[in-house]
N, C-alpha and C positions, 0 to 999 in steps of 0.2 A: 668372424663377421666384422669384428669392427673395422680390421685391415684393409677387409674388403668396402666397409663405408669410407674409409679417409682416401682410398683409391679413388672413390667416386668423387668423393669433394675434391680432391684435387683436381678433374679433370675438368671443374669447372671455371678453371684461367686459362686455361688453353684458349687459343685462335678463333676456333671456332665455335659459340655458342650454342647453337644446335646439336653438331656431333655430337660435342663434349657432353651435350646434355643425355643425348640417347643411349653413349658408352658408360656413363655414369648407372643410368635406370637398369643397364644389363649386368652393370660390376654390381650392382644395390639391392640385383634380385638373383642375383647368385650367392651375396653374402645373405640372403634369406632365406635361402631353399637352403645350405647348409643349415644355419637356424633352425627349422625345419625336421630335418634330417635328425639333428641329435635330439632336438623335443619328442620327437616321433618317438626314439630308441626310448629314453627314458621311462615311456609312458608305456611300450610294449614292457619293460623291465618292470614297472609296477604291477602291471594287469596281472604278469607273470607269479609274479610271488604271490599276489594274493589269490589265486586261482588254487597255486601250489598250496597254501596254505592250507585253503578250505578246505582240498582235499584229504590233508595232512588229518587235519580235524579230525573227520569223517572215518577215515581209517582205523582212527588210534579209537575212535568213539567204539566201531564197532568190534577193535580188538585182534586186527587181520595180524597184522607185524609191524614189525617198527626195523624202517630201512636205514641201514646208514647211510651216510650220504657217500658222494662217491668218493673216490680214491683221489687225494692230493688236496681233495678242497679244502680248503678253510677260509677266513676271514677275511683275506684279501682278495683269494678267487671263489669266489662265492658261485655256491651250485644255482642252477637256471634247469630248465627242459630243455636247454642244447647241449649240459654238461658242466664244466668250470669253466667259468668266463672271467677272463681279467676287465674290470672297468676303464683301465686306462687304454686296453687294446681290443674296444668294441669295433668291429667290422663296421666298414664304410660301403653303402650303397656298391655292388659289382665286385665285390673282395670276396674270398672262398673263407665261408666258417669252419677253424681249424679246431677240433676237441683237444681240449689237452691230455695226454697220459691212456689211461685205460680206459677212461671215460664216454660213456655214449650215449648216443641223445636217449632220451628216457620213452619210450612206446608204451602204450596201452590202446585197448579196443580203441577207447573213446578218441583217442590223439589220432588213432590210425585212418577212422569215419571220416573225422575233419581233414584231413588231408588227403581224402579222395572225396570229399563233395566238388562240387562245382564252384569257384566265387559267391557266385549268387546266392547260394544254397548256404555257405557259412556265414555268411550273412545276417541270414534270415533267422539262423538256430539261436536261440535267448539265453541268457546265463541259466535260469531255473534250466532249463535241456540239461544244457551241458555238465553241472551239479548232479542230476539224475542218474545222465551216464555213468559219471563217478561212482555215483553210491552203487549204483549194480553189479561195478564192477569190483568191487572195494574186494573182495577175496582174491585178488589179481594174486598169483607168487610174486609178478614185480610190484616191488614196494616203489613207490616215489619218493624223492628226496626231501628231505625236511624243511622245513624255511629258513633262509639263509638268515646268516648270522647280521647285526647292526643295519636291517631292514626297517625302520621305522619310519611311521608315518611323518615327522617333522622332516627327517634328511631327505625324503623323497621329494617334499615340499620344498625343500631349498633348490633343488633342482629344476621346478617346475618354475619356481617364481622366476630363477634366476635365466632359464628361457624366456621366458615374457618378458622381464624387465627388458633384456638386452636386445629382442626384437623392436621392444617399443621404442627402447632409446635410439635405434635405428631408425626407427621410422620418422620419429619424431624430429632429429638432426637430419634426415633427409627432406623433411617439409620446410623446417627452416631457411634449407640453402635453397631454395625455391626448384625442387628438384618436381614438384605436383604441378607446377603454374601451369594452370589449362593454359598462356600466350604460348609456351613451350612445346607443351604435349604433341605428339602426333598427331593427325584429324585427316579424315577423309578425301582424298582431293574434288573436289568439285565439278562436278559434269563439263566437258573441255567445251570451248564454243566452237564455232564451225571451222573456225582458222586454225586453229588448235587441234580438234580432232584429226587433222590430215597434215599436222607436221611432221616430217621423220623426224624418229630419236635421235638423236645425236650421239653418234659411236667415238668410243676412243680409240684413235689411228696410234698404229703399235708399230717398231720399227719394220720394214722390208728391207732383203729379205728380213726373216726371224734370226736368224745367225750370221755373225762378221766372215764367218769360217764359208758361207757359202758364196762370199763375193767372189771375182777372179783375182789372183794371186797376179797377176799382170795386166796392164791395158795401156793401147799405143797414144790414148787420150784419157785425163783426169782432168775433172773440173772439182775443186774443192769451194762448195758454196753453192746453192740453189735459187737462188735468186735473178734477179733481170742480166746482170751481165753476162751469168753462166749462159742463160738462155741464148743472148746475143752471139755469144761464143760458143756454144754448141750449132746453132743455124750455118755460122759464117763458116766452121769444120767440113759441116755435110756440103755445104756451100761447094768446097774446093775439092772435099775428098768424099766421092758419092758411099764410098764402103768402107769408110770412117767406123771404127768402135770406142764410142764416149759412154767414160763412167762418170755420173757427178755425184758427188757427195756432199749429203747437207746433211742440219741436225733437227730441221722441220721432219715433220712427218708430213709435210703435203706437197704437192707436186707445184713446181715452177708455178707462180702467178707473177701478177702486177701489184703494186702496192699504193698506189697513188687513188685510186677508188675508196679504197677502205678510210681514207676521209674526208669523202666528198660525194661520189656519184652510189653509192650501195645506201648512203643515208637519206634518199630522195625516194626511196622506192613504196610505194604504199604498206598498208599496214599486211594484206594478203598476201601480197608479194614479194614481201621481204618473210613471211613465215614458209613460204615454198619454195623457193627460187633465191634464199639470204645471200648467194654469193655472184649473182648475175646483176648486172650493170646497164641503162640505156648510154650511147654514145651522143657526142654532137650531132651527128647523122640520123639519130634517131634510132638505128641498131641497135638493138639487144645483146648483150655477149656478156660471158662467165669472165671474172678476175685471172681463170689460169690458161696460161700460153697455149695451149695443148690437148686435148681429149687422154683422157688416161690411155687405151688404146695406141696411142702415136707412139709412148717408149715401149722398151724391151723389158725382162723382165733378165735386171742382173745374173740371176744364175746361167743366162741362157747368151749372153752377150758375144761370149770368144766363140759361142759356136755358128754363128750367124757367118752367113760365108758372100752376106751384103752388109755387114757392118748392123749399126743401130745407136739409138742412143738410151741408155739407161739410167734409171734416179735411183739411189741406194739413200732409203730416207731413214733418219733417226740415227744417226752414225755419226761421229765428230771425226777430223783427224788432232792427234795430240802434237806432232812434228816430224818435218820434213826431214830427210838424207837427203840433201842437194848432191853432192859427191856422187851418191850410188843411185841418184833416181826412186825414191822409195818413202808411198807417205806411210806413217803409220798410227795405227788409232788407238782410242783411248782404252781398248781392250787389249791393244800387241800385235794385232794382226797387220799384216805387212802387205804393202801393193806397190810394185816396180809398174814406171810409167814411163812414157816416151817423151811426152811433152806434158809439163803441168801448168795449169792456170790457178791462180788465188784470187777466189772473189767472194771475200768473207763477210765484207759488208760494213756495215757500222750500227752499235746498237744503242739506245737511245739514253740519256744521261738523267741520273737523280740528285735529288737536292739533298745536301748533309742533314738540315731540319728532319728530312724522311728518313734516310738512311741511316740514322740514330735511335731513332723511336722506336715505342713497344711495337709489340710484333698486332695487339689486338689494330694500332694505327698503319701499318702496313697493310693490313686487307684491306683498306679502304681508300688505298692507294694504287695506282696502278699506271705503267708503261703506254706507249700505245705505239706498234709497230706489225706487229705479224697480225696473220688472219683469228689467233686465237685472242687477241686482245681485242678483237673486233666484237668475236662472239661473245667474250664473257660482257662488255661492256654493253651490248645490244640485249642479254640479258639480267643487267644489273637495270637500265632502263625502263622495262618490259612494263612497269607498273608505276612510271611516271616518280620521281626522285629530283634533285637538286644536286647540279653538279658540279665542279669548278674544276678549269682546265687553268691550269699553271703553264702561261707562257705565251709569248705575242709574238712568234714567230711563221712561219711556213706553217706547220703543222696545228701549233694551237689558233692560229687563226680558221685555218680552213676548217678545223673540228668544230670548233666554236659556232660560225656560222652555220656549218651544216647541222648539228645537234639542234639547233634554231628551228630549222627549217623542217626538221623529222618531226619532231614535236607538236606544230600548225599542223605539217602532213596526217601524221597519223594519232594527232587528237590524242597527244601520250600528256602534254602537258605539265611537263618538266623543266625546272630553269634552270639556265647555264651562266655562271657568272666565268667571267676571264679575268684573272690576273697577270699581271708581269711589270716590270722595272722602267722597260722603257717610256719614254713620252705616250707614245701612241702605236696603232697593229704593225707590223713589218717593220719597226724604227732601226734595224741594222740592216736593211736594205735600200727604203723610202728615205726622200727629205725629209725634213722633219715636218714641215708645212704637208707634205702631202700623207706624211701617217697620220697627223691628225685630224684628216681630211679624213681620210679611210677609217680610221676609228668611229666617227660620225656615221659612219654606212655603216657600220658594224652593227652599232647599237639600233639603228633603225631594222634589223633583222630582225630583232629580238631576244640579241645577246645584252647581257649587264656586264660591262666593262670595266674597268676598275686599276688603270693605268698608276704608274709612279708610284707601286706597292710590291710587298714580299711577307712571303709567308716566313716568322721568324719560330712560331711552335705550332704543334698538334697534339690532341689529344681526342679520345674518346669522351663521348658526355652523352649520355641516355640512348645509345647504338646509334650515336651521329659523327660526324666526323667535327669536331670543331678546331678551326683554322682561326689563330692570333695573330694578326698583321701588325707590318711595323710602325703604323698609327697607331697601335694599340685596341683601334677593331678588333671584331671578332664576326668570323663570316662560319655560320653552320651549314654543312649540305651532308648530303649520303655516301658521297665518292667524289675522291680527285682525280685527276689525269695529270701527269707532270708531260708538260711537253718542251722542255727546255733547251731540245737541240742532241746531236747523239755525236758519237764518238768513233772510229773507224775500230775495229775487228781486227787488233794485230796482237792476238798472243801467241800466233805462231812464231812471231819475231826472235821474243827470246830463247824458247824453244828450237830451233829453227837456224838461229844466228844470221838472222835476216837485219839489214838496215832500215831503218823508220827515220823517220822526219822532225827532230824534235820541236820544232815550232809550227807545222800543219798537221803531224801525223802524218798516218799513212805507210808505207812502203815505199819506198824508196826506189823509183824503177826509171828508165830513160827515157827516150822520146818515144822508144818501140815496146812499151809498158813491160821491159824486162826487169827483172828483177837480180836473177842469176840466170846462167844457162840451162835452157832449156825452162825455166819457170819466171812466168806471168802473172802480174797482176791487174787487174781490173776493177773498172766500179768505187764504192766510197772509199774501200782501200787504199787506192793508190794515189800516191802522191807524185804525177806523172812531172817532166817538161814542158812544156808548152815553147815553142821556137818562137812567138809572137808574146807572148803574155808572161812569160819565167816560167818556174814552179809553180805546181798551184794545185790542190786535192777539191773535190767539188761532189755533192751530195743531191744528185739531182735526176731521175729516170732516165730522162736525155742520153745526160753523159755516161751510164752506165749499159745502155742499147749500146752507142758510139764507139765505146771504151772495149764494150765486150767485144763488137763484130770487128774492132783493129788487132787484139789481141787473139782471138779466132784466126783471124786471115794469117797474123804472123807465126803461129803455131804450126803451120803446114808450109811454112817457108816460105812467103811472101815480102817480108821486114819494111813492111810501110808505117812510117813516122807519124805521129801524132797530128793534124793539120786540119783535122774538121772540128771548128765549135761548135760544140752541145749547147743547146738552147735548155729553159724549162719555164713552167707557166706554174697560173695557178688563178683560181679564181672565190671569188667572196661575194658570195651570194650573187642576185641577178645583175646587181650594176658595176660590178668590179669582176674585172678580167686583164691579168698582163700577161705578155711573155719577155721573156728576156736572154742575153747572152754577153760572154764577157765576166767581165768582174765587176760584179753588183753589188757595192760598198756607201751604205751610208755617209762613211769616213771621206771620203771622195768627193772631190769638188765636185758637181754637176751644173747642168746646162739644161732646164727643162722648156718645151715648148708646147703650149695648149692651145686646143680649138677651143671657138665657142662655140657652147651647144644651140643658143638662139641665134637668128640673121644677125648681121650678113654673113657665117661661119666661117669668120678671123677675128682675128685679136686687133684691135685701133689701135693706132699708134697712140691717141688719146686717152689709153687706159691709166687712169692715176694711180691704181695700185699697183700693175707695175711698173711705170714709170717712175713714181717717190721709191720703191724696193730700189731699182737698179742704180739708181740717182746717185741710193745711199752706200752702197754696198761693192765693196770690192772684192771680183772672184779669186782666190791664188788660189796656186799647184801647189802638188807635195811636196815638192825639191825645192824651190827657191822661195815659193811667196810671193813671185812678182806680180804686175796685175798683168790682168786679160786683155787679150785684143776686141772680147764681145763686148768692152764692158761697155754699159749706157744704151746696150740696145733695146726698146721698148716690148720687143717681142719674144725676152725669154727670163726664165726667172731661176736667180743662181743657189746653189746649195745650203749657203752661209746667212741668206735673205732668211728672216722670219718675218714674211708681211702676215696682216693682220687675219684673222683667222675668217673664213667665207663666212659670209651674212647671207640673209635669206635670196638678197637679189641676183648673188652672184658666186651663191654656191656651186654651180656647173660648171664654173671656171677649170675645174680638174676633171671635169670627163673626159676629157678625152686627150692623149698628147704622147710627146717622146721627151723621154728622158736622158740625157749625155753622161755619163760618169767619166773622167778624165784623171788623167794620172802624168803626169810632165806635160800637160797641156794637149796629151794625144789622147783620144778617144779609145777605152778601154772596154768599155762595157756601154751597152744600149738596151733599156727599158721603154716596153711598147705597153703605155695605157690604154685599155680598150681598144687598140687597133692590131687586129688580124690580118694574118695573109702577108705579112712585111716584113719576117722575120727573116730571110733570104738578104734581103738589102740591109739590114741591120749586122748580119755576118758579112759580109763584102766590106763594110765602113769599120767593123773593128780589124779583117783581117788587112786591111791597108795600113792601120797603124800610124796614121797620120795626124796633121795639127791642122785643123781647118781654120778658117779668120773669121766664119761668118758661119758657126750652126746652125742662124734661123733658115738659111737657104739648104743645108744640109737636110734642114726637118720637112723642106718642099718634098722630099723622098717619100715621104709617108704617106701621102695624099691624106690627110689629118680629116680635110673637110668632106672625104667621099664615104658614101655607107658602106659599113663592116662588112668584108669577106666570110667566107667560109673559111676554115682552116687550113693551112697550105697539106700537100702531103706527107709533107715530112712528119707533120704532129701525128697526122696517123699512122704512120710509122710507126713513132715509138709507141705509139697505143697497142701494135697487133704483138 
C-alpha cells in the first residue's frame, strides 16, 4: 500500500493537474482495497480459530475424542478449517486454495448446512445457532482440529492495529497532498444550455487509411504536404490531365483547407454559430463557406485510387514521409513503407517558431503556452476561451496582430469578456513591414479595438503562480494571464533536406529550386518551402496564401510538362479590425527606403502643398538607396513622406492623415514592392509597376494610378481566387 500511495503522490507533478489527480484517487483506492483484502483475511483467520476453539472446548467437555491435528502441521503451518495454511502464502482474491499434503478441509453436518444455505440465509444464522449445531453434533467420528499453536489474542491484535494504522496513515498522507479538495473532485456537469446541447462531440480523427500498407505501392503523381499549395497543385494536374491519379500526403488528419480564416474571419462569428458551424466563415461578398477546399465527397478513397480508370485525387491523412530516393523515384515513410512516383511535388510548408524563454521551461509552463497554425490550435484555443480568461499573444507581426485584433473583437461579439494584451520588440504592429511612422499609426487602431498593447518589450521568464501563467518582462513587469500564444513568425519545413540530400538556402531557407520551382528531376517544390528565383526581384522565399495558390498551380502545370518560369507576383493582404485593410506585392521591407503618398480623409481629398508637417519632414530629410546613399530625385516634394522621416506623431486634428494611401519600397532607387493602404481593386496596377522594374523621377504622379481620392472598390478577382 504504501508503494501504491507514493505512486499516487507522485503523480501529482505531472502536467496535468486534473488527470494526475484522478490517476492518483485510482492508484490510492487500489492501494486500499488491497489494505482491505489482507484486513479482511486476517479477521476471517481470527473468527476461524476462535470458532474452532469453542468447538474444541465443547468436545473435550463432553469427552467425544481428542483429534490430532492434521498431518505436517505444526507452528509454522498452523491448522485452519481449510487444512495447513502457510501465513506467508495466504491466497490472494481469484488464486486456487492448495491443501498441503494429506490434508483436507475439515466437514461436518454443521460446515456442510452453511455451505448450502443461501447468502442471505448465513447471514441471518447467530453464533448461539451455529455453537448449538456443534454441540449436537459433538459425537461426530470427525474430530476437529485443535487450536493452533501461538494464536493469542495480543498477536492477532498486532495485526489488526497494524491494518488500521496503515490505512490511516494512508488516508491521512492522501488528505495532506490535497488529493480530498472538493476544487479537485469530480462533480456533476451541469445542465448544457441550448448552444450546448446541440453541439457535436468533438471526435478524434485517426489516420486514413488505418494502414500505410493499404496505400498504393506506386502513383504517376505525389504531393507530399496538404496544404494550400498541394491543393493549387493538384487542380492545375486535373487541370492538364483529366484522368490524373494524385496521391497527397500529409501528417494533419484533416482534409486540404485555408488557413488565413483561422485568425480573422471564423473569430467574428457569433456565439451560436461558432458552436454549430466552428469551421465555416462569412466572405467579403457576404457568402458563407467552410475553411476546407473541398466537400470530403470530391477525393477518392486511397485504397481505391490505381483502380479508378478516370483517375482522382486522393488524401492519405496522418502519414509523414521520412525521405526521399531522388535517384529511384520513391518517397518513403516513417514506418518503411515505400511509394515509386512519377512526378513529385514538396509542399511541406513552414511551422511556426518558439522563444528559448519557452523552450526551456518546466513542462507545468508549456501547457499554458501554445503555437498557433493548424485547425487544431484553433480549436484548443477557442476552447481554452470558452469561459472568458486573459491572454497574451507574443508578437507584432502578420499573425499576432491580426489574432490580436480579432480576439478583440470575438470577445464584444460574444460577451466572453476576455483580455488580450500583445507584446513584441518592435516600435509598433507590423514594424518589419510598415514605416515606422505609420506602425505607430497602426498601433493606435489597434488599441482602439480593444487590444492592451505593450510595444518595445520581451518576455525574459515564465513561471507558474496559483494555475496562472505569470510572464516577467524585461522592465522587470510582470504581466499574469491564463495562456500565451507565441506568434513570433515560422520557419520553412525542410527536414527532408538532410534526409533527402536536398539543397536549402542558408540565408532565407527553403529549398533550393529554379525559376520552374525544381528542385531535382522530376521533384518540386512549392509554397513556404521554396526558395524560388524570381527573374525581376533575385531569390526570394515568401510566406503568404497568395504565393502558395501561384506557386502551387506553376508547379502543377510543370509537372505534366508544361516548364513555365516563375513570372507572376503573388500579392497578400491582411486586415486589423474595421479601419485597417492593405494589400500588397513585391518586397515589403521596413529596411527599405520608401515613398509613401496619402489622401485626406476631409475636403478637398488631397494633400496641400501647404501641409507643414510634410513639408518641415521632407525639408529635413534625405531619402538614400541601399547601394550607394545618394539622394533622391523626389526629394523636397511636399506630397510624399519618405521612410527615414520620423515626423511627429498624428494629433487629434490630423490623425486621418494615413487613411488612406500607397506606399513605394525601393531598392537601387527601383520600385520593388508596393503597399496599398485601404485601397482595393488596384492591386493589378501595382504588379505592372513592380514588374517594369524601373526608376520613376516623380512617384507622386505614379500614386495618380491609384485613384487614392475615389471610393473603395470591391476586391478584384484575383483575391477571390486565392480565397476558393
Amino acid at each position: 500500500m504504501l508503494a501504491a500511495s507514493r505512486a499516487a503522490i507522485s503523480n501529482l507533478r505531472i502536467a496535468q493537474p486534473r488527470v494526475a489527480t484522478i490517476r492518483a484517487r485510482k492508484q490510492f483506492a487500489g492501494g486500499s482495497f488491497c489494505s482491505r483484502r489482507w484486513f479482511t483475511r486476517k479477521v476471517n483467520d481470527l473468527i476461524t480459530r476462535q470458532v474452532t476453539e469453542r468447538r474444541q472446548k465443547l468436545l473435550e467437555a463432553s469427552g467425544a475424542c481428542q483429534s490430532p491435528p492434521y498431518p505436517g502441521c505444526n507452528a509454522e503451518r498452523k491448522p485452519s478449517r481449510y487444512g495447513c495454511i502457510d501465513p506467508e502464502k495466504i491466497p490472494m482474491i481469484g488464486e486456487d486454495i492448495q491443501f498441503q499434503g494429506p490434508c483436507t478441509p475439515h466437514h461436518d453436518q454443521a460446515s456442510e448446512e452453511l455451505v448450502q444455505m443461501p447468502p442471505k440465509s448465513r447471514l441471518k444464522r447467530s453464533a448461539p445457532d451455529r455453537e448449538e449445531s456443534l454441540s449436537a453434533k459433538a459425537s461426530s467420528p470427525a474430530c476437529p482440529p485443535p487450536p493452533p499453536p501461538g494464536g493469542s489474542g495480543s498477536e492477532n491484535s498486532k495485526y489488526i492495529f497494524g491494518a488500521i494504522a496503515l490505512t490511516a496513515g494512508g488516508l491521512g498522507l492522501a488528505y495532506a497532498m490535497g488529493l480530498f479538495d472538493k476544487n479537485e473532485t469530480l462533480v456533476e456537469k451541469a445542465e448544457p444550455t441550448s448552444a450546448e446541447a446541440v453541439q457535436p462531440k468533438k471526435k478524434t480523427k485517426l489516420p486514413f487509411p488505418a494502414s500505410s500498407k493499404d496505400l498504393p505501392s506506386e502513383v504517376p503523381y505525389l504531393l507530399i504536404g496538404g496544404g494550400t499549395a498541394s491543393f493549387a497543385a493538384f487542380r492545375a494536374i486535373k487541370g492538364h490531365d483529366a484522368k490524373a491519379k494524385v496521391l497527397v500526403i500529409t501528417n494533419e488528419t484533416e482534409m486540404p483547407y485555408m488557413r488565413p480564416p483561422l485568425s480573422k474571419e471564423l473569430w467574428f462569428n457569433p456565439e451560436d454559430k461558432a458552436q454549430l458551424e466552428p469551421l465555416k466563415f462569412r466572405q467579403w461578398n457576404g457568402v458563407e463557406r467552410s475553411i476546407y477546399f473541398e466537400p470530403d465527397d470530391f477525393y477518392m478513397d486511397p485504397t481505391k485510387l490505381m483502380e479508378s480508370p478516370n483517375g482522382g485525387v486522393a488524401i492519405a491523412r496522418g502519414y509523414e514521409v521520412q525521405r526521399i530516393d531522388v535517384v529511384n523515384r520513391k518517397a518513403i515513410l516513417t514506418d518503411g513503407t515505400e511509394i515509386k512516383y512519377g512526378e513529385c511535388l514538396l509542399a511541406t510548408g513552414a511551422r511556426p517558431k518558439n522563444l528559448p524563454v519557452f523552450e526551456s521551461a518546466p513542462l507545468a509552463v508549456k501547457e499554458r503556452i501554445s503555437m498557433f497554425k493548424a485547425v487544431s490550435d484553433f480549436e484548443e484555443l477557442t476552447e481554452k476561451l470558452s469561459h472568458g480568461s486573459k491572454v497574451a499573444i507574443i508578437g507584432g507581426g502578420f499573425l499576432g496582430s491580426e489574432l490580436s485584433c480579432a480576439l478583440a473583437k470575438c470577445s464584444e461579439i460574444r460577451n466572453k469578456n476576455f483580455e488580450v494584451y500583445q507584446l513584441f520588440h518592435e516600435e509598433g504592429n507590423m514594424g518589419k513591414i510598415l514605416p515606422e511612422y505609420l506602425s505607430q499609426w497602426t498601433t493606435e487602431r489597434v488599441r482602439e479595438e480593444g487590444v492592451k498593447v505593450w510595444p518595445k518589450i520581451q518576455v525574459k521568464a515564465a513561471e507558474v503562480q496559483d494555475k496562472k501563467l505569470k510572464l516577467t518582462l524585461t522592465d522587470d513587469s510582470v504581466l499574469v494571464v491564463d495562456h500565451a500564444i507565441v506568434a513570433v513568425g515560422s520557419e520553412p519545413n525542410t527536414d527532408l533536406a538532410k534526409t533527402s540530400n536536398l539543397e536549402t538556402d542558408p540565408a532565407m531557407g527553403g529549398f533550393v529550386v529554379d525559376a520552374e520551382l525544381r528542385a531535382r528531376s522530376h521533384l518540386y517544390v512549392a509554397g513556404d518551402a521554396a526558395c524560388f528565383f524570381d527573374p525581376k526581384l533575385g531569390r526570394r522565399r515568401v510566406e503568404h496564401h497568395d504565393h502558395a495558390v501561384v506557386s502551387g498551380r506553376l508547379a502543377g502545370e510543370n509537372m505534366v510538362g508544361l516548364n513555365k518560369p516563375y513570372t507572376h507576383q503573388s500579392m497578400f493582404w491582411s486586415d486589423l479590425g474595421p479601419k485597417i485593410g492593405y494589400e500588397a506585392i513585391g518586397i515589403i521591407d521596413s529596411a527599405l527606403p520608401t515613398v509613401a503618398v496619402f489622401a485626406k480623409a476631409n475636403p478637398p481629398q488631397t494633400i496641400p502643398d501647404t501641409s507643414e508637417k510634410l513639408q518641415a519632414a521632407n525639408a529635413a530629410t534625405v531619402t538614400t538607396t541601399a547601394s550607394n546613399g545618394g539622394e533622391s530625385s523626389i526629394l523636397g516634394n511636399p506630397n510624399v513622406v519618405k521612410a527615414e522621416q520620423k515626423p511627429p506623431a498624428p494629433t487629434e486634428e490630423d490623425k486621418d492623415d494615413f487613411n488612406k494611401g500607397v506606399i513605394f519600397y525601393l531598392k537601387d532607387e527601383k520600385v520593388v514592392g508596393v503597399l496599398l493602404w485601404n485601397v482595393f481593386n488596384r492591386i493589378g496596377t501595382a504588379r505592372r509597376i513592380v514588374a517594369q522594374h524601373t526608376r520613376y523621377d516623380d512617384l507622386n504622379e505614379v500614386a495618380k494610378l491609384f485613384n487614392l481620392h475615389e471610393r473603395p472598390e470591391e476586391p478584384e478577382a484575383e483575391e477571390e481566387e486565392a480565397n476558393k
